[in-house]
N, C-alpha and C positions, 0 to 999 in steps of 0.2 A: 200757314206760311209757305209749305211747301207748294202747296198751288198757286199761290200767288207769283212766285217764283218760274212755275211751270209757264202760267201765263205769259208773262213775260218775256219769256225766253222764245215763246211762239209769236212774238213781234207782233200780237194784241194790239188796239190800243188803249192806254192807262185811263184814257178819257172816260172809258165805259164802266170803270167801275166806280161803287160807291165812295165817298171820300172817308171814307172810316178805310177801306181797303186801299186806297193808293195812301193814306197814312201808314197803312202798317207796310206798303212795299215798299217806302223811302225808309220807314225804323230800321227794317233788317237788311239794308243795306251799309248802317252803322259798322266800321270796323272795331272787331272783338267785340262784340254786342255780348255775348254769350261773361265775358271776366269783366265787363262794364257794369253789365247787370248784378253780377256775382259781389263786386266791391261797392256799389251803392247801395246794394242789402247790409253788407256787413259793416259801414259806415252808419248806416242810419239803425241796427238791432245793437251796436256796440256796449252805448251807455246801459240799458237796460238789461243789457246779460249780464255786465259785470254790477251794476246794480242787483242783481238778482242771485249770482255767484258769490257775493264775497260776504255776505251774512251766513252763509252757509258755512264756508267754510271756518268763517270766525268761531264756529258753533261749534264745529268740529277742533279745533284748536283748544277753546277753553274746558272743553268739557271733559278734553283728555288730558291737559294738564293742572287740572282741577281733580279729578278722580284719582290721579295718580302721586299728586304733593298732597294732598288732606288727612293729617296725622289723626283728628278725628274720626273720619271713615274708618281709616285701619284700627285705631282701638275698638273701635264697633265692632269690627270685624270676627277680632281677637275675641272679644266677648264671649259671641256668638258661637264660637268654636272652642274655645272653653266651659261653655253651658253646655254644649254637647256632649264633650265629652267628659263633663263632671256626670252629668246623666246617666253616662252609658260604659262611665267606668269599670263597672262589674263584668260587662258583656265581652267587651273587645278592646284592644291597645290603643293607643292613641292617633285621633287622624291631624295630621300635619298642616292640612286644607281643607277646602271645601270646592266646588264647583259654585258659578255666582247661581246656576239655575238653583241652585238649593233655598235661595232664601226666601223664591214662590213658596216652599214648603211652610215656611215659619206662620204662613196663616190658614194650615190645613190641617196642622197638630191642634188638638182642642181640646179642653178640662173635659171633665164627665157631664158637667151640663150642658156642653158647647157654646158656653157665653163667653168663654176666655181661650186666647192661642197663645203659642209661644210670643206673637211676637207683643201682645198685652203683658205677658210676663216680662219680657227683655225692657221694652218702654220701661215699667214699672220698676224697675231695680235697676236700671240708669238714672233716673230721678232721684229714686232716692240715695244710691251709693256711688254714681259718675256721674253729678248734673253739669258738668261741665262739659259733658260731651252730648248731652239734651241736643243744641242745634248744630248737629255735625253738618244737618243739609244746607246748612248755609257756607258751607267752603266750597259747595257743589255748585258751580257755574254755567249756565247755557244747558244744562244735562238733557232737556227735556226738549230743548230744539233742536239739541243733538241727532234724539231720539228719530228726527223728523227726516234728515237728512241721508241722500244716495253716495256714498263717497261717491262709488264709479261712477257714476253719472254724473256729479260735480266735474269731475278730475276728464271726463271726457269730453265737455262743455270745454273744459280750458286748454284742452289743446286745438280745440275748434276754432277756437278764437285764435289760438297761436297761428294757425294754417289760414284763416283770414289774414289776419294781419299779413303775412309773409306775401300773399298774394295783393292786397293792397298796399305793401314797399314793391312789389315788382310793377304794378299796373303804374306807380308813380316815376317809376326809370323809365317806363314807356311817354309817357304824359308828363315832364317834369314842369311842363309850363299851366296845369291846372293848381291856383292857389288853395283849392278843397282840400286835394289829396295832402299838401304839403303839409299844409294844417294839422288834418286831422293824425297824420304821421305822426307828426311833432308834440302835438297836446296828448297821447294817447298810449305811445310807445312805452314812456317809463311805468302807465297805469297798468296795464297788460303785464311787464316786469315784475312786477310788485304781484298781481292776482296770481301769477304763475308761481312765483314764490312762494306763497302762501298755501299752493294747494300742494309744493312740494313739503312743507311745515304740517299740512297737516293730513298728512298719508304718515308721516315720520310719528308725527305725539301720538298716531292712533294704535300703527302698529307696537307704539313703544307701551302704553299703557294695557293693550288686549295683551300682549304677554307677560306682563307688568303683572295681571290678575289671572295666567294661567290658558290662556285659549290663543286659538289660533285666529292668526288675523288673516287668511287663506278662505277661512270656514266661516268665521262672525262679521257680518256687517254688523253698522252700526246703528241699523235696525233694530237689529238681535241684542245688542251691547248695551246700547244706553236705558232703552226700556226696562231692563232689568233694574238698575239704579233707580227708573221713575215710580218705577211699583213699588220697589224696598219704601221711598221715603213716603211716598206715601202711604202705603199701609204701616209703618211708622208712625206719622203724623195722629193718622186715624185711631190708631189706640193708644197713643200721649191723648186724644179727646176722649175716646171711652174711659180712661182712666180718670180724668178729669172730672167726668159725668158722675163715674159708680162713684166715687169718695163724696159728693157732693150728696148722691141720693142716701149714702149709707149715713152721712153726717145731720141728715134730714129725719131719717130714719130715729136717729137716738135721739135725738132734740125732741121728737115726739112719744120716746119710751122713757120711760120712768122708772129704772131695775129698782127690783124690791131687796131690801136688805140683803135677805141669805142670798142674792144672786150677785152679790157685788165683786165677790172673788170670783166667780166664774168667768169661764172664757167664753165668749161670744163665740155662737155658732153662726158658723157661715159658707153660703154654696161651695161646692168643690173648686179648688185652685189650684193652679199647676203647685209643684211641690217649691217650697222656697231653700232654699240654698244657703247652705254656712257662709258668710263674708269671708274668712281666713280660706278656707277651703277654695273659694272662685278666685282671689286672688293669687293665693299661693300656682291655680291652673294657670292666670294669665299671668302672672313671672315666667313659666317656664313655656311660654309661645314663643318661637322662632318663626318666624314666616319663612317657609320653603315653595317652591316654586311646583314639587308634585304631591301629590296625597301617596301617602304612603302608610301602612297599617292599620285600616278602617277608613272611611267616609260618611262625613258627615249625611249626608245621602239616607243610607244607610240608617244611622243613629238616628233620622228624625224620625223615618220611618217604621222601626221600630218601638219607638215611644206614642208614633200612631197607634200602631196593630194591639201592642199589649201595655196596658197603664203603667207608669211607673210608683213601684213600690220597695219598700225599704224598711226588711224587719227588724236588724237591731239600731236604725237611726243614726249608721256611723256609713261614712264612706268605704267602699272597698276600696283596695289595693289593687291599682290597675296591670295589667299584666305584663312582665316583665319581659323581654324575648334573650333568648340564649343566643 
C-alpha cells in the first residue's frame, strides 16, 4: 500500500499499473478505512463469539451453583471425613476438613490384596446404610463442561466484545445514515448486556463456591476446580459397578457351592477388606461434623496416608478415645 501510495504521489500514471493495483489505490483512499474495516469484522465475528461465549459461561454458572446448593455432596462429604477420622482415631485429634485434592487419595488407599480402595469401601456402605444419597451426582450440573472452560479467557472475550461494540456505537455517530450499523446497534446491544451480565454472574458463583470449599479463587482455575469433582464421581460410579460385579460373582459363587453340614455355622472366608465400621459409632462421628472453613487438628491428608503406609489394626475391637486437647 505504501508504494502504491509512493507512486502516486510521484504523479505516475494510474494507467500503468495492473487493475488489481489501481483497485487497491482507490480502497485506501477510503476515509477511516483502518475502524471501517475494524467494525465490519466485529459485525460479522459477533453472533458466533457470543454463540461461542455464552455456553461457557452457562457451564460455569451451574456447575458453581450446583456444587455449592447439593446437600447431598455435602453429606458425602461429611462421610468421608468422618471414615477418616473414625480410622485414625487412636492416632491424632480430629480433622475439621479436608482439602478437595484429598479425594484423588481415596483410590490410592488399597486392602491387602489391592482389589479394594477406600473409595469401593465408601460406595459400599452408602448403599447399604445411606442409599439415598447413592445419586448425589445427579444434583451436579454442567460440572464436567465446567471442567473445560478458561474463566479468564471467557471473561477477556467479553470485554472484547464490549470495546467492539463501543467502537461500532462511535463509527455509527460518524455514519448515522448507513441502515447496517443502526441495525445491528439495535438487535445486538441488549444481547452483549445480557453476555456481559453473565460473565459478571459467573466470576461471583465461582469465586463464591472456591471459597465455599476452602481454596483460593486467586490460585484455582476452574481447570483445577471442577476436575476434581469429575474424578470423585467418577471413580465413584466406577466402584458402585465393581461392587455390583463382586456381589454378583460371589452370589454365583454359592449357587455353585454346596456347604456340607458341619460348615453351615461357619463364617465364610473371604479376601482381605478394608475393616467395616460400627453403624452407631460412624453416625455418632457424623452428628458431631460442623463444617468449618480451615482444617484444624490433623488432615485428612495425613489420615489417608497413613492407613496407606501402615494397615489398619485394632486389638481389642473397641474404638479409642480420640484425644482430648487441654
Amino acid at each position: 500500500m505504501k508504494l502504491l501510495q509512493n507512486y502516486e504521489k510521484e504523479g505516475r500514471p494510474l494507467e500503468d499499473l495492473s487493475e488489481e493495483d489501481r483497485f487497491v489505490v482507490r480502497f485506501g483512499k477510503i476515509p477511516r478505512l483502518a475502524q471501517r474495516i475494524n467494525t465490519l469484522t466485529f459485525m460479522g465475528n459477533f453472533p458466533e463469539s457470543v454463540k461461542r461465549l455464552q455456553p461457557q459461561l452457562d457451564a460455569i454458572i451451574a456447575a458453581s451453583v450446583s456444587l455449592k446448593s447439593s446437600s447431598k455432596l455435602k453429606k458425602m462429604l461429611e462421610i468421608i471425613l468422618a471414615f477418616g477420622n473414625y480410622m485414625n482415631s487412636s492416632k491424632r485429634g480430629a480433622a475439621y476438613g479436608f482439602r478437595l485434592q484429598s479425594l484423588d487419595l481415596l483410590l490410592d488407599t488399597k486392602s491387602t490384596d489391592r482389589t479394594q480402595t477406600l473409595m469401593h469401601f465408601i460406595a459400599n456402605m452408602v448403599q447399604d446404610k445411606y442409599p439415598e444419597l447413592a445419586g448425589f451426582h445427579t444434583e451436579l450440573r454442567f460440572v464436567d463442561k465446567a471442567a473445560l472452560v478458561s474463566l479468564d479467557s471467557v471473561l477477556q472475550d467479553v470485554r472484547s466484545l464490549e470495546r467492539g461494540m463501543e467502537g461500532t456505537k462511535k463509527e455509527f455517530l460518524v455514519q448515522d445514515d448507513i441502515p447496517a450499523l443502526k441495525e445491528f446497534v439495535k438487535a445486538n446491544s441488549d444481547i452483549l448486556d445480557s453476555l456481559v451480565k453473565d460473565g459478571k454472574t459467573a466470576q461471583e458463583a465461582y469465586t463464591s463456591v472456591v471459597e465455599y470449599y476452602g481454596e483460593n479463587p486467586k490460585t484455582t482455575q476452574p481447570s483445577m476446580f471442577f476436575p476434581l469433582f469429575v474424578r470423585f464421581i467418577k471413580a465413584y460410579k466406577q466402584a458402585e459397578q465393581d461392587n455390583e460385579q463382586k456381589k454378583k460373582q460371589e452370589s454365583a459363587a454359592e449357587e455353585q457351592t454346596t456347604p456340607s453340614p458341619k460348615k453351615k455355622d461357619s463364617t465364610p472366608q473371604k479376601g482381605p477388606m478394608m475393616p467395616k465400621l460400627p453403624q452407631m459409632d460412624l453416625i455418632a462421628e457424623l452428628k458431631k461434623r460442623q463444617v468449618k472453613p480451615q482444617v484444624t487438628d490433623g488432615a485428612i491428608e495425613d489420615i489417608i496416608t497413613d492407613l496407606r503406609n501402615s494397615p489398619y489394626r485394632r486389638g481389642d475391637g473397641r474404638r479409642a478415645t480420640p484425644r482430648q486437647d487441654n
